[in-house]
C-alpha positions as MATLAB code, in Angstrom:
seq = 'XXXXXXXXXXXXXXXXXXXXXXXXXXXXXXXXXXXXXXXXXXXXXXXXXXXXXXXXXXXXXXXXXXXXXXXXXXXXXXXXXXXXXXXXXXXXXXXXXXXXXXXXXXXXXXXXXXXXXXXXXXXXXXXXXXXXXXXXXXXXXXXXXXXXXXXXXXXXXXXXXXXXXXXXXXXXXXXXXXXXXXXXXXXXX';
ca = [
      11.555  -85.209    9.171;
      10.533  -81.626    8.445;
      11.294  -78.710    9.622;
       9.126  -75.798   10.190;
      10.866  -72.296    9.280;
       8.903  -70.167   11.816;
      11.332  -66.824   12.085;
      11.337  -65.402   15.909;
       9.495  -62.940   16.665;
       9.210  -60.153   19.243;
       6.006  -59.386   20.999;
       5.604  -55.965   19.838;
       2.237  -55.094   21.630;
       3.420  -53.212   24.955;
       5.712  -51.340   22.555;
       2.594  -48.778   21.326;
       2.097  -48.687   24.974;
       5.684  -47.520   25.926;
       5.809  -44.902   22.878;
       2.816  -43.289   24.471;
       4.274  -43.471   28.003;
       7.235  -41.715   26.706;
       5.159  -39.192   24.804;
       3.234  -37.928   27.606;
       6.500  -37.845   29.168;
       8.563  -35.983   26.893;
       5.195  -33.647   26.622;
       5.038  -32.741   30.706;
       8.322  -32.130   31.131;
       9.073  -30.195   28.564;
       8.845  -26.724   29.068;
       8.321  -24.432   25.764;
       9.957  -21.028   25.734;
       7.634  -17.697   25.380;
       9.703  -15.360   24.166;
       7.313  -12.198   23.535;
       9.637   -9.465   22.141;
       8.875   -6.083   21.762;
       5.074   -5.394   21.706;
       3.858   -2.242   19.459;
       0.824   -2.098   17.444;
       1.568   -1.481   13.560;
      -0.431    1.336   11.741;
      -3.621    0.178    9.524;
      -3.123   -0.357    6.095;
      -3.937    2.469    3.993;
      -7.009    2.466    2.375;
      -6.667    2.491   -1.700;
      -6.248    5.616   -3.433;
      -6.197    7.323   -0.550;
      -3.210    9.294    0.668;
      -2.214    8.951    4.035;
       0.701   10.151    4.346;
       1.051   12.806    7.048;
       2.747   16.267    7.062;
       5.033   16.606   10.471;
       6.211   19.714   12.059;
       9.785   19.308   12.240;
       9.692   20.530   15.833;
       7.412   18.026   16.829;
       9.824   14.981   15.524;
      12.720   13.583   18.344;
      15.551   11.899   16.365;
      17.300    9.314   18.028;
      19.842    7.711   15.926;
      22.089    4.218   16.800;
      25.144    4.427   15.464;
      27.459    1.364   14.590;
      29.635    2.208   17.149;
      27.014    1.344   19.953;
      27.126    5.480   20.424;
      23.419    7.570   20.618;
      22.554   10.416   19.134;
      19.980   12.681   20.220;
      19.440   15.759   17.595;
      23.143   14.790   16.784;
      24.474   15.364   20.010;
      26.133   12.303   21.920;
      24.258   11.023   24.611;
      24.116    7.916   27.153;
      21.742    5.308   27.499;
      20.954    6.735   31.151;
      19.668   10.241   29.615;
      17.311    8.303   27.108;
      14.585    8.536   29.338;
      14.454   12.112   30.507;
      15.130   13.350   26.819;
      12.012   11.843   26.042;
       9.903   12.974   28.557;
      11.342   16.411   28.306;
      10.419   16.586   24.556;
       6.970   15.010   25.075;
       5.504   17.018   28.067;
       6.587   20.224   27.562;
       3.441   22.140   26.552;
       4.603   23.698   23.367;
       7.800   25.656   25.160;
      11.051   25.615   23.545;
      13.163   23.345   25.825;
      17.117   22.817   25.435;
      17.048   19.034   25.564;
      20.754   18.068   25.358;
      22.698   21.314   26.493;
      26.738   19.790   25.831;
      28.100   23.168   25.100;
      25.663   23.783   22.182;
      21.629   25.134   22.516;
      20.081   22.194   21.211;
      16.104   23.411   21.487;
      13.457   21.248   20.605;
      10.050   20.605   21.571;
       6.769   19.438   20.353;
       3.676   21.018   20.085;
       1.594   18.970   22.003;
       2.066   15.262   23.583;
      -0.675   14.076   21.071;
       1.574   15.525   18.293;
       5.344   14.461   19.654;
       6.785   11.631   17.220;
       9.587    9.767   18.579;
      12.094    8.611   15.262;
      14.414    6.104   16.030;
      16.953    5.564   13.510;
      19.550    2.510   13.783;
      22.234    1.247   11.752;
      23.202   -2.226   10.648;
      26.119   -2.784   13.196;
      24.002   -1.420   16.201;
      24.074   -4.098   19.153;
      20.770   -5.805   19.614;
      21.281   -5.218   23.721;
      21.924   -1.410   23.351;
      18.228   -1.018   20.552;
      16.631   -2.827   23.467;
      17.602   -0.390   26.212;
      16.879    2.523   24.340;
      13.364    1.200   23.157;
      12.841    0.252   27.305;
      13.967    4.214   28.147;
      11.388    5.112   25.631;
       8.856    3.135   26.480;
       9.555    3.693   30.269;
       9.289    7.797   29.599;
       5.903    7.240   28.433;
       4.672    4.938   31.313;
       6.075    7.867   33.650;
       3.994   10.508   31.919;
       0.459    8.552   31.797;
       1.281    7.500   35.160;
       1.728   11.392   36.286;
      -1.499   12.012   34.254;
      -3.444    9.671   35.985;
      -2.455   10.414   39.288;
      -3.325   14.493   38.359;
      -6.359   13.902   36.548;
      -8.245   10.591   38.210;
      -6.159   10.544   41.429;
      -5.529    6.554   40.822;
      -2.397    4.642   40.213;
      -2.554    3.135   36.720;
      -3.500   -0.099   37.753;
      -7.083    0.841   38.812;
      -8.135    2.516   36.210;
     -11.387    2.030   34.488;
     -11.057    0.730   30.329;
     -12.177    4.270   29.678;
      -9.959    6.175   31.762;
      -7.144    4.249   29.889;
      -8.303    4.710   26.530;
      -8.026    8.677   27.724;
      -4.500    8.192   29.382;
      -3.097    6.555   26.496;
      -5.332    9.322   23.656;
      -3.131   11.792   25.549;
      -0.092   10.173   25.769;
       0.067    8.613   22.390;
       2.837    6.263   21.546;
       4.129    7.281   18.367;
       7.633    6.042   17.530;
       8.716    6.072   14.039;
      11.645    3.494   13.614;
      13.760    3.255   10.598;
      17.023    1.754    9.740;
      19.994    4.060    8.726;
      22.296    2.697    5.727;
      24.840    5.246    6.490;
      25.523    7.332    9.582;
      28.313    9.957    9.199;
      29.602   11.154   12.375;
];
């Protein structure tokens, strides 16, 4: 008598079919996050052996400095999240006139030349809270979506939304966004 040694053996061909099926599963429902951050266009590279660095009035230069503590500084006066935004649009707009931007007891004048010329310099330290650089970048940013939309309603008499590309590229030539951001090592206060 013999015996045949034939091992069982498991139909495996539906099982390509079922990996798929659970693919195209696992690939519809899942949903992929977008997390975008915060958008800002980098400066070109310099050129080489060319010098482009660029000489700043000091006037024309708004330091705003994150401490560790989670406390802003504007010009080295306290301030609140809340005052953020007007600071900035104070120091941008302001046609060339001396302005007293923070007034807590002490003149603190500032202002910048012109709005094509205003650089905002945001300074933070290691210990600053994520949530509280977010806010103040959002005040920033928020002053100069205020300002282009004032200059669009003045100049083109349109909300910023129906704007032509070139009227824009004009809004945003006069309203530059120029934010110089930098972290601090050190911050004595």
């Amino acid at each position: 008598m013999r015996y045949s040694k034939s091992s069982p053996t498991v139909n495996a061909g539906s099982m390509a079919d079922i990996a798929f099926l659970l693919l195209i599963f696992f690939l519809v429902t899942t949903t992929i996050a977008s997390d975008e951050g915060i958008n800002r266009k980098l400066p070109r590279e310099c050129p080489p052996n060319v010098d482009c660095s660029t000489d700043l009035n000091e006037r024309n230069v708004l330091r705003i400095v994150l401490n560790g503590k989670d406390e802003i500084l504007v010009e080295n006066e306290l301030v609140s999240v809340s005052d953020i935004k007007n600071l900035t649009k104070d120091f941008i707009d302001n046609n060339g006139e001396a302005t007293c931007l923070y007034c807590n007891g002490k003149q603190a004048t500032t202002s910048s030349d012109k709005p094509t010329d205003a650089v905002i310099s945001l300074q933070n330290d290691r210990n600053t809270s994520y949530t509280l650089f977010v806010k103040v970048q959002d005040e920033i940013t928020k002053a100069y979506y205020e300002l282009r939309n004032a200059y669009s309603k003045n100049k083109f008499n349109k909300t910023e939304d129906s704007l032509t590309p070139r009227e824009m590229k004009e809004i945003r030539e006069a309203y530059p966004f120029i934010i110089s951001e930098a972290e601090t090592k050190y911050i004595i206060r």
